[in-house]
N, C-alpha and C positions, 0 to 999 in steps of 0.2 A: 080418642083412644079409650080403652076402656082398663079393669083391674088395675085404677090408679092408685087401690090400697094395696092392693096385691104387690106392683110395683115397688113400692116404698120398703116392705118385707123384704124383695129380694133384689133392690139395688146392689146392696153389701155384699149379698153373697157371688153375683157374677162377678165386681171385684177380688173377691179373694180367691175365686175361681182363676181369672185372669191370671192374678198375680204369680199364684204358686204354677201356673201351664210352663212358665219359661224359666221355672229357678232353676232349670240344670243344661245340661246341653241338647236340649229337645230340638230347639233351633240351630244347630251347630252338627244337626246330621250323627249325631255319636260317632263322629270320628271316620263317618262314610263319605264317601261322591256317590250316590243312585243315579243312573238316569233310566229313565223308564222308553225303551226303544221297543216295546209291544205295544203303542197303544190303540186301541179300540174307538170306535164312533157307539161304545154303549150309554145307553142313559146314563147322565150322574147321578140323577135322583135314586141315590145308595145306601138309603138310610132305611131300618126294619119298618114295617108295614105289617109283620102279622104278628100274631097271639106269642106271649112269650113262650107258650109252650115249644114254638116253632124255632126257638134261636140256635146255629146251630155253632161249633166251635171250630169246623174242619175245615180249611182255607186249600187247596192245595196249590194256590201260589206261596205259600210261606212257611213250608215244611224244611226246605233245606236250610244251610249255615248260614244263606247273603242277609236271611231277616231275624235270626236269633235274636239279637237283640232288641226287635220289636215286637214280638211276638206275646208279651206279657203284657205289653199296653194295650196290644189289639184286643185282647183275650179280654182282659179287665173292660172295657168300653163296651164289648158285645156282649158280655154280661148286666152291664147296665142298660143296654139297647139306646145306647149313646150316638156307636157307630154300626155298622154292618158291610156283609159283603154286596157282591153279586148277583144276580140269576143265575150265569153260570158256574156259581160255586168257589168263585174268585174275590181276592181282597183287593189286588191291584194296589202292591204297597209304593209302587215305583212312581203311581199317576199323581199328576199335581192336584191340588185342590181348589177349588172354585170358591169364591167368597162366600156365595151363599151355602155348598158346603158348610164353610167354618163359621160363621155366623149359624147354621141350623142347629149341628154340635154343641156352640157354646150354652144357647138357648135350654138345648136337651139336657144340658151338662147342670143347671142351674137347676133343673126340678122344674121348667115352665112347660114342659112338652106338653100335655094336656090342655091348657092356656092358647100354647102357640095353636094345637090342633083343632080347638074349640070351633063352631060352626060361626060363630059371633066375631073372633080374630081374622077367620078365614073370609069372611064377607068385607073386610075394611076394603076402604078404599084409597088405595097407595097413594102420594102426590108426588114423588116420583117421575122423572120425564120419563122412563125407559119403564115404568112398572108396567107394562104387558111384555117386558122380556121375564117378569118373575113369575115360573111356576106355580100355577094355581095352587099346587100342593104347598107352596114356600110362605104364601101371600102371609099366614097368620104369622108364620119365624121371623118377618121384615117386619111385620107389626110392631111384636114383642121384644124384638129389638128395637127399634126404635123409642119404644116408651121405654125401655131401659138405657138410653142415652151412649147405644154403639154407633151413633153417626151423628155426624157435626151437622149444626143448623145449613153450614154453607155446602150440605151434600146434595144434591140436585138429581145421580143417579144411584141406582145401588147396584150398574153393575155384577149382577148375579153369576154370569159365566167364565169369568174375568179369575183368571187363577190368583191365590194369595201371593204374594211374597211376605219376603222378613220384615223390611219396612213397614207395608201397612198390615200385617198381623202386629208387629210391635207396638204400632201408634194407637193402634186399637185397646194395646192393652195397659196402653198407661190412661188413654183414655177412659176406661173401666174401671179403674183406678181412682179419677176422679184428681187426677195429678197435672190438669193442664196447666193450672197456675207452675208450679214447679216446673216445669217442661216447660213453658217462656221464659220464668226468671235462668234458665240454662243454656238459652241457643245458642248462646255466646264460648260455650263453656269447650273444649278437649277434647276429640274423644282418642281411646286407647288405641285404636282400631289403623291398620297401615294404610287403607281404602278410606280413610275418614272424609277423604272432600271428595268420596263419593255418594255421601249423603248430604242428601238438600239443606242447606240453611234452616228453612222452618222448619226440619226434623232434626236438627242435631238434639234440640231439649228432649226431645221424647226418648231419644236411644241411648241419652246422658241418664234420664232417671229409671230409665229401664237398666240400663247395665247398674247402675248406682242397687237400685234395690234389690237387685239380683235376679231379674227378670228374663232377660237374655243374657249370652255373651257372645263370643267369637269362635273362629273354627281353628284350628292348630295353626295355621298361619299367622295368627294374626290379624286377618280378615274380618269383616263384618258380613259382607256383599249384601248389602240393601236388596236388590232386583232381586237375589235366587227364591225360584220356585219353592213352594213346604209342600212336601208329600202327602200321602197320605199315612203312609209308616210317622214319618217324623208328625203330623198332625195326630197319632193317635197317642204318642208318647206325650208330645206335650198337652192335651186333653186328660189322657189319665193320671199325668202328677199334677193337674190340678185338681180333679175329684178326688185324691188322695188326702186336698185339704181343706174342702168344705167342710163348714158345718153339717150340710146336710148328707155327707159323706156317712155319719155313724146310720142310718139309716135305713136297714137290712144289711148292716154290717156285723161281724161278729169276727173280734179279736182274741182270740185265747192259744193257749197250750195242748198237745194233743195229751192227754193221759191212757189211751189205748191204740190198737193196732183198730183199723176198721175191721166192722166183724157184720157181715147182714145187713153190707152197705149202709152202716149207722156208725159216726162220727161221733168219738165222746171230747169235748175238748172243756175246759177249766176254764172261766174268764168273770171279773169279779166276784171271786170268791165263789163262783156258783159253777156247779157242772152241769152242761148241755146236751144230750144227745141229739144228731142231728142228722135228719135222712137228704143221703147224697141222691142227684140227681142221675140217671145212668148215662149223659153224658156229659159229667162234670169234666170242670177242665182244675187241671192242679200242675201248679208249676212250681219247681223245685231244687235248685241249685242250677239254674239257668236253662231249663228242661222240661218241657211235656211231660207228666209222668201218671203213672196209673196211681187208686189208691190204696192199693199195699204198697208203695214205696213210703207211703208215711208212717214217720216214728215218734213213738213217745218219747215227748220231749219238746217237736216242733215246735214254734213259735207261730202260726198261722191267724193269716186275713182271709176273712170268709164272706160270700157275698150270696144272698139265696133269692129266691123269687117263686111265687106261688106255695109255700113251705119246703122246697126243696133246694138243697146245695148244687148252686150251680158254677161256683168258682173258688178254687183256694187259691192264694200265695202263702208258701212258705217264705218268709218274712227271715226266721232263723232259725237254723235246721238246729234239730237236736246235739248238742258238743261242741256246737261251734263256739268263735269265740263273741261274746253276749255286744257287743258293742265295739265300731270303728273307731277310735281317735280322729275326731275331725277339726280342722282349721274354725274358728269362731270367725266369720267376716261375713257382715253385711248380714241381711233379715234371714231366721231361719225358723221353719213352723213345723211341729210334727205333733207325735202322742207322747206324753211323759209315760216311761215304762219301767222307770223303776224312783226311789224316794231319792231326794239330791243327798248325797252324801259326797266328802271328799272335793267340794268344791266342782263338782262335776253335772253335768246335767244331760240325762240318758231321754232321747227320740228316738220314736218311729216315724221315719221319714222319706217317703218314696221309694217305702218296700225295704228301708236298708234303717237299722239302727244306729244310730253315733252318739258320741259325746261330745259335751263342749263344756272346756274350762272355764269358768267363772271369776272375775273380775271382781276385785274386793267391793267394790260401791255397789253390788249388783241391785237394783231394784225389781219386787215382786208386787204382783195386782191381781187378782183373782177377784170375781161378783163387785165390780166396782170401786175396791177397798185395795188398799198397799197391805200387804201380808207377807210373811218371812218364807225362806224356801220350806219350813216342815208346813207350811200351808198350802202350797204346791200337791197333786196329789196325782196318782199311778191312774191314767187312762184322762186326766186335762188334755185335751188341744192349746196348745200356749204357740205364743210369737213371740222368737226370740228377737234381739237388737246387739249386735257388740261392735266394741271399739277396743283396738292395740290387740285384737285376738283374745278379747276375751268376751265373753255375756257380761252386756249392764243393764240388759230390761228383759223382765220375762211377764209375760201379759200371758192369761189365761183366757182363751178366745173361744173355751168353746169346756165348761166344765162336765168330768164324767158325772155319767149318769142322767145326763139333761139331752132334750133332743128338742129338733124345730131351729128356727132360728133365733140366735143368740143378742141379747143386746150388744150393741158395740159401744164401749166405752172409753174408746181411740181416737182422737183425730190429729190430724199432722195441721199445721200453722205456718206458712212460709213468706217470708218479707224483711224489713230490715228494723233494727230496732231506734224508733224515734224521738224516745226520751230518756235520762237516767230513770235506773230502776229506783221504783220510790216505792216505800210499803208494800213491800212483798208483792208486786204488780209487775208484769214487763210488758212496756208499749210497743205496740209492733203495728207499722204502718203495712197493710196488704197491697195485692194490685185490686182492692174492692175501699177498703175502710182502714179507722184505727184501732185494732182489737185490742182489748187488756188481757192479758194471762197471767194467772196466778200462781205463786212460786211458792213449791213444796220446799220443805224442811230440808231435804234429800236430793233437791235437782239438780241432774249430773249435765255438767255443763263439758263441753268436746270443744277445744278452740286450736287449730294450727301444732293439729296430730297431737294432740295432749289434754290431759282431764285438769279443770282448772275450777276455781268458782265464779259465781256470779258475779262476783267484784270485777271478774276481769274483761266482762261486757261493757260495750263501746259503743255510742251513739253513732249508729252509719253502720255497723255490723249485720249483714244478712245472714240469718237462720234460719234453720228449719228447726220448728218443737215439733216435738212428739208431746202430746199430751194425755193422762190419763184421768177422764171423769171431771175434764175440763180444767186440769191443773197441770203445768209442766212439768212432762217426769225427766226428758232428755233435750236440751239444747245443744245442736251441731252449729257452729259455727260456720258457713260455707264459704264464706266471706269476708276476711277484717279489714275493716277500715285502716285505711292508710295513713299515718303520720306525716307529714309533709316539714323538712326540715329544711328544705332550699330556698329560694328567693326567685319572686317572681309573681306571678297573678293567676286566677281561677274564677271560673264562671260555674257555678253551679248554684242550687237549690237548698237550702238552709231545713236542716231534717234534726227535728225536736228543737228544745231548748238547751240555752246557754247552762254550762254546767262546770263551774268550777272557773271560769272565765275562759271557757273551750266551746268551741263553736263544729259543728260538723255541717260538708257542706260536700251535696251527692252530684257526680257529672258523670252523665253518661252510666255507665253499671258501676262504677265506681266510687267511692265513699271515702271523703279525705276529712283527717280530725288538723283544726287549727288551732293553736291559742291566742285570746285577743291580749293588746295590749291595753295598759292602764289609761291610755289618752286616745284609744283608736279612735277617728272620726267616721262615721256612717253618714254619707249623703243622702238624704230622701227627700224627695219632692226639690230637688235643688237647693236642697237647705243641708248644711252641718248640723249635725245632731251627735247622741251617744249610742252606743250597743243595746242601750236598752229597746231599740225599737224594731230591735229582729225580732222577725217570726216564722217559724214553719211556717214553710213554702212559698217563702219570699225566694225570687232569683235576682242572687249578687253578684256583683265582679267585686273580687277579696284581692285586695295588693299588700305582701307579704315579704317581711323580712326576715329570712333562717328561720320559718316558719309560724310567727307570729303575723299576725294580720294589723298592717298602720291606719290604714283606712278603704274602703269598701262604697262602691253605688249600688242600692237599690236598684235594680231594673223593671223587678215587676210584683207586685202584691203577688199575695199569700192565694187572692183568688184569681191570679192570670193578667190583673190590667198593667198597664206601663205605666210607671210614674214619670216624674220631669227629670231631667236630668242634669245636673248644676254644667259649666261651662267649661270643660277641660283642656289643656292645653300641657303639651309636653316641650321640651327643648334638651339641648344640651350645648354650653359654654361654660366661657372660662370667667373664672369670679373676676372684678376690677375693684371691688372692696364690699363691708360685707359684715352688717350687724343685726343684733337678734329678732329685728321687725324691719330689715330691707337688705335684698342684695341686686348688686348693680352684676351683671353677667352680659359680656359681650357675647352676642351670635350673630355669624352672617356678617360680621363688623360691626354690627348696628348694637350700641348699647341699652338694656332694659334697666329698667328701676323695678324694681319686683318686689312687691310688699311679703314677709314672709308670716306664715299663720304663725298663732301661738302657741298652736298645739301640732307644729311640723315637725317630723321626723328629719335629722339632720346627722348623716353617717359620714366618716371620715377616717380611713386606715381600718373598718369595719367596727371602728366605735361608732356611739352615740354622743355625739357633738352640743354644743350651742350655736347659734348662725356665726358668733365673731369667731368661731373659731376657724374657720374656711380662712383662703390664707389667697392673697390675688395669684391671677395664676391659676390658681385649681381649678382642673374641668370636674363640670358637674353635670349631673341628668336631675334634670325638676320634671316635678308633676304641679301642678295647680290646678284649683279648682274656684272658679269664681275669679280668676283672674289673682289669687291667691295664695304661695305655694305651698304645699301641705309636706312635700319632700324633698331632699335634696341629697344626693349620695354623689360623693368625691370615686371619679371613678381614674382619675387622674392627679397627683400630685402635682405640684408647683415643681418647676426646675425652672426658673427664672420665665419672667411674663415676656416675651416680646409680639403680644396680639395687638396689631392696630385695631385703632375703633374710631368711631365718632358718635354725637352724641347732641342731642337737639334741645332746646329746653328755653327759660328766658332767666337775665341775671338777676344775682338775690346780693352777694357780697364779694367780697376776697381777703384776704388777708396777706403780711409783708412780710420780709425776713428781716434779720437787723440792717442787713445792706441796703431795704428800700427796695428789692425785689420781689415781685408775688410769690405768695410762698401754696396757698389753695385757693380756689374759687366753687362758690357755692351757685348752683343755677337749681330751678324751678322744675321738676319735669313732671309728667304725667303718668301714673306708675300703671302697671300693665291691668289694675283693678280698677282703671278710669279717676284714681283719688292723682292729689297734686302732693306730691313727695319732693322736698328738698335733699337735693344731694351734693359730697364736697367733694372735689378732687384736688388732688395733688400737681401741683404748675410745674414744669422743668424751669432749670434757670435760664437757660435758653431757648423760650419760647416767644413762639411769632405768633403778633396779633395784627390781625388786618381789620380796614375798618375805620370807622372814626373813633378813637382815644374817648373824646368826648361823650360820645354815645354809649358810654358804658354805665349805664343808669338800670335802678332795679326795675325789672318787667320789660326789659329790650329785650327781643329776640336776639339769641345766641346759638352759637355752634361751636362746642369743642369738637377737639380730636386729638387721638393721642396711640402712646403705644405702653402695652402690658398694663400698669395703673397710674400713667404718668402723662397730664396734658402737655401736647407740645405745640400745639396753634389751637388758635383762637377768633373766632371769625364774629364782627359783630355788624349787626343786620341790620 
């Protein structure tokens, strides 16, 4: 491909082209249903072809009322020879539009047309299965899109006949956007829409940060409808309020005030201080209070957008008629870009904005950036292109995107940041793991941080929290919280991915799109490689299984390094019985009947009435749930109270002693067993008075095989072998 500096110049700009195509209801029909029931087998190849002298403005499809409202976007486009009609004199605002269409458009829209038409774009050679369905005439606009990054690696056709819909013009334009990363971390995400599952799964992220940035919306229903056709009406509206906010927009443009009546078809108008006269073209088009109109209907006073070609005026919009009133009251939400037209005073901040002026209230934190640099609003100045940002309905960022009096394209000194945050914030740095890397960003004096609809500070970022920064000149100006990690205060277990370090003796750990904060306790054990160890040996991107009480973590296995391998895994074994007695380093638990000797860890967690217990404190009787590890238990939680033991058991082992009561009756007997850790554990029980022993008497010598059995904590036969 070739103009690969060229390219790089005007990436940006068919993103903000994009961007600003769908900020209003361009996609939403303005409030129409068209359908186009004339239609034609005319060529579509409908785009100007000759000398601009030749362009003309008179449609006589779109004279009456049904297209009024499109009629100023048309006007505007064919003045730029963006769009055009017919042969026959026709705009055919009702016909759908063919991709290639909208892709030739966007291309023209950028300032590439000359590029795309070049004999050199035109000669490439498409790879494309279907490229000899694309129009010789088109070959260079598929080029130039393509080395502008309007199609996915995995596109195979381009489909050039194939009418647009809303979907893929949308996905198009977040893609231009350069917003695929945010458009995955979202597929998961809501949409407003009552039709919402009837968008595909891998497009819900795209229509999420498309309506989010204000890109698209919906139709008065409520509706999204993915599949419907875009016109060519509704295609030239959303076209020309995106030229409305290019850089290269200022560019045979001329904004000013009329200070006379035309006189000898010469335009006097005011703009930067300086007065212009301006010769009209004889078939200018001027549009004015929603109208066609000749040029004596313009008055000193107007407010007009002027666009010329060859030195002559070949289009106005009056912008704001003379007395009217100077600015709309508008809602501050989500991104908004226009011309600053007058100095901020009042907390107010006055655009020109898709032909219409407004105001928008400003938010005490508001942050200002002009030529790279944070600057206050008297820095701000009458005829900047600025991008606004607010939150709670007010402005909290004004970026100057495009300063008066500068022309070409503009540095961009923006970029957005999207992932979750991986470590506490240390030295004015915030670490943020992407779907790429781990990027550092740097935190301004001033950075306004957004977290669960509310402005809050830094302080109140959380390890597992996904963001998006906005950052200017590579330092964070606005942190949105999208995201917060979840506190987890129940009991129970979690498998997830260990995201930053330990902080505060808090550990966060990611499952799924979800981000939960734990705190360790002072003795947690951490199994790794089958070995008991401490917390110290976690690390980002280790995957745990965290076992948690009222949301503290007791102990945890390693399952896999930080780079993906398995480790070993110690020996785990769960139960649940009833205690038959029960000290700080053994408890005897009957399950199944079958009595255990169970060595207990030293550093076991032991819960009882939801306190935290010692082993002797467990009472016979009590049901319990153990975990062990290594044949060892590390827990034990009474999920059952003692109301008297009557659990039969038995219980295998070889004799060690006994002891009598004063009557010369056995009063306990100790046997030998082997504890569920493979060690040899001596344990005593309790003899009834009236217990049966079978067997030789005699044979009751230490290391005889033996078999008690009994019920609750109390032997009542005794079997010797």
């Amino acid at each position: 491909m070739k103009y690969s500096r060229m390219k790089k110049l005007l990436v940006p700009t068919l993103a903000l082209t994009l961007v600003m195509a769908t900020g209003t209801t361009a996609f939403a029909q303005n409030g129409r249903d068209h359908k186009d029931d004339d239609r034609s087998n005319n060529s579509r190849q409908s785009f100007d072809k000759r000398p601009s002298a030749a362009i003309k403005f008179d449609f006589k499809d779109i004279k009456g009322k049904e297209f009024e409202w499109a009629l100023n976007y048309i006007m505007s486009l064919v003045s730029r020879r963006i769009f055009d009609g017919y042969p026959d004199g026709t705009f055919k605002p009702q016909e759908t539009v063919s991709r290639i269409e909208a892709i030739t458009a966007a291309v023209r829209l950028m300032g590439l047309r000359d590029q795309a038409e070049s004999a050199e774009e035109k000669a490439t050679k498409l790879n494309f299965n279907d490229a000899a369905s694309v129009p010789s005439w088109a070959v260079g606009y598929v080029a130039v899109a393509l080395e502008n990054d309007l199609f996915a690696e995995s596109d195979t056709n381009v489909n050039p006949n194939q009418p647009a819909d809303r979907l893929w013009a949308t996905t198009l334009l977040v893609k231009a956007l350069k917003l695929q990363d945010e458009a995955e971390a979202n597929m998961n995400a809501r949409l407003p829409f009552s039709d919402a599952a009837s968008v595909p799964a891998g497009s819900v992220g795209y229509v999420k940060v498309a309506v989010d940035k204000g890109l698209v919306n919906g139709f008065e229903d409520n509706t999204f409808r993915p599949k419907q056709l875009v016109t060519r009406a509704q295609i030239a509206a959303l076209l020309d309020r995106a030229g409305n906010q290019l850089p290269n927009n200022i560019d045979g443009l001329v904004t000013g005030t009329v200070l006379a009546p035309v006189n000898s078809n010469i335009l006097t108008v005011r703009t930067n201080g300086q007065n212009l006269n301006l010769t009209l073209d004889p078939n200018v088009f001027i549009y004015r209070n929603g109208a066609k109109v000749s040029p004596s209907a313009l008055q000193t006073g107007d407010v007009l957008k002027i666009r010329s070609n060859d030195g002559y005026i070949i289009y106005i919009e009056v912008t704001q008629p003379s007395g009217s009133n100077p600015s709309t009251p508008t809602q501050a939400i989500g991104v908004k870009t226009g011309m600053v037209t007058s100095a901020i005073t009042g907390n107010t901040l006055t655009l020109l904005t898709n032909g219409q002026t407004i105001s928008l209230p400003m938010n005490s934190n508001v942050l200002y950036f002009r030529n790279g640099s944070p600057t206050t609003a008297s820095g701000i100045q009458v005829g900047d292109i600025v991008s606004t940002r607010s939150y709670n309905y007010g402005v909290s960022y004004v970026e100057v995107t495009q300063p008066v009096g500068t022309s070409g394209t503009p540095t961009n000194f923006a970029s957005t940041i999207t992932g979750t945050l991986s470590y506490p914030i240390s030295d004015s740095t915030m670490l943020v793991t992407t779907s790429t890397q781990l990027q550092g960003i740097p935190l301004g004096s001033q950075t306004i941080v957004y977290k669960n609809g509310a402005f809050t500070t830094v302080s109140a970022l959380q390890v597992g929290d996904v963001l998006t920064t906005y950052a200017y000149n590579s330092v964070a100006a606005v942190i949105e919280v999208t995201k917060s990690v979840s506190p987890l205060t129940t009991t129970g277990e979690l498998t997830g991915t260990v995201t930053g370090t330990l902080n505060n003796n808090a550990i966060t750990l990611t499952s799924g799109s979800q981000s939960y904060s734990l705190q360790l306790h002072a003795n947690t054990s951490i199994y790794l490689d089958g070995t008991q160890t401490t917390s110290g040996v976690l690390q980002p991107g280790q995957v745990i299984k965290a076992h948690y009480y009222n949301g503290v973590i007791l102990h945890a296995e390693v399952l896999n390094r930080a780079d993906g391998t398995a480790v070993t895994q110690p020996t785990i074994n769960q139960l649940t019985g009833t205690i038959i007695s029960a000290t700080n380093s053994l408890l005897v638990v009957v399950s199944g009947n079958q009595a255990q000797a169970i060595p207990l860890n030293d550093k076991a967690f032991v819960y009882r009435s939801g306190l935290q217990v010692s082993g002797s404190a467990l009472q016979p009787g009590d049901v319990v749930k153990l975990r062990s590890y290594n044949n060892s238990a590390i827990y034990a939680e009474v999920t059952q109270l003692t109301n008297g033991n009557n659990q039969n058991f038995s219980v295998s082992g070889t004799f060690n002693s006994v002891t009598f009561t004063n009557q010369g009756k056995m009063a306990t007997i100790t046997i030998n067993q082997t504890g569920t850790n493979g060690s040899n554990v001596t344990t005593t029980y309790n003899v009834s008075s009236s217990v049966t022993i079978t067997g030789n008497i005699s044979n009751l010598v230490q290391n005889r095989p033996i078999t008690l059995q009994g019920t609750g904590a109390t032997i009542t036969k005794i079997n010797i072998q």
